[in-house]
GUMARRO-257377 format. One record per residue (C-alpha): residue number from 1; x, y, z. Coordinates in steps of 0.05 Angstrom, whole numbers. Each point is the difference from the previous one (the first is absolute). Example, Ala and Ser with C-alpha at 12.3 -4.5 7.8 and 13.67 -1.06 7.14 Angstrom:
! residues 2
REC/1/246/-90/156
REC/2/27/69/-13
This chain:
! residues 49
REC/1/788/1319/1044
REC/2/47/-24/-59
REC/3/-6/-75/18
REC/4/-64/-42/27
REC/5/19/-68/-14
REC/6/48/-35/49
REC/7/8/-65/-28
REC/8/-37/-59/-32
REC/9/0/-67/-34
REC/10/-24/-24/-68
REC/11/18/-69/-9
REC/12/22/-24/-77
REC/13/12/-68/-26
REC/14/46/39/-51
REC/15/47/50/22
REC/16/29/25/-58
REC/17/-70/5/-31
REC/18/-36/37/52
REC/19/64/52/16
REC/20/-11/5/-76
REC/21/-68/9/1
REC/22/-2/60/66
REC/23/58/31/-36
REC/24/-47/20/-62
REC/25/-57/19/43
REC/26/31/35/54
REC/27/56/33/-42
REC/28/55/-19/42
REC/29/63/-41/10
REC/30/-4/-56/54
REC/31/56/-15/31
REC/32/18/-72/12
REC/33/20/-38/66
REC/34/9/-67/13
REC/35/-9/-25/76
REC/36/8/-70/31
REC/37/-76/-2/-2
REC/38/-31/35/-56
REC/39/14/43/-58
REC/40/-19/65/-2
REC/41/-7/55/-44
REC/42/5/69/40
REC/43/-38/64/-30
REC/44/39/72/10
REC/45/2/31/58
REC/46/32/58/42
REC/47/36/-21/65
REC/48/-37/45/61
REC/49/45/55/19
């Protein structure tokens, strides 16, 4: 099992500080999307096969 996590929410008052912030302790590039609704900062993943 390479992946547990489906999906989940962590709401920020400060984007930029917080994608910042997970960057450093999770040692990985978010990647940014803007929707009609929210912002969102999206971790890595592999598409399923």
């Amino acid at each position: 099992m390479k992946s547990v996590i489906n999906w989940f929410e962590i709401p920020v008052a400060d984007m930029d500080r917080a994608i910042k912030f997970y960057e450093s302790v999770m040692q990985v590039a978010l990647r940014r999307e803007k929707r009609a609704e929210a912002a969102l900062a999206i971790c890595p993943h592999e598409d399923p096969a």
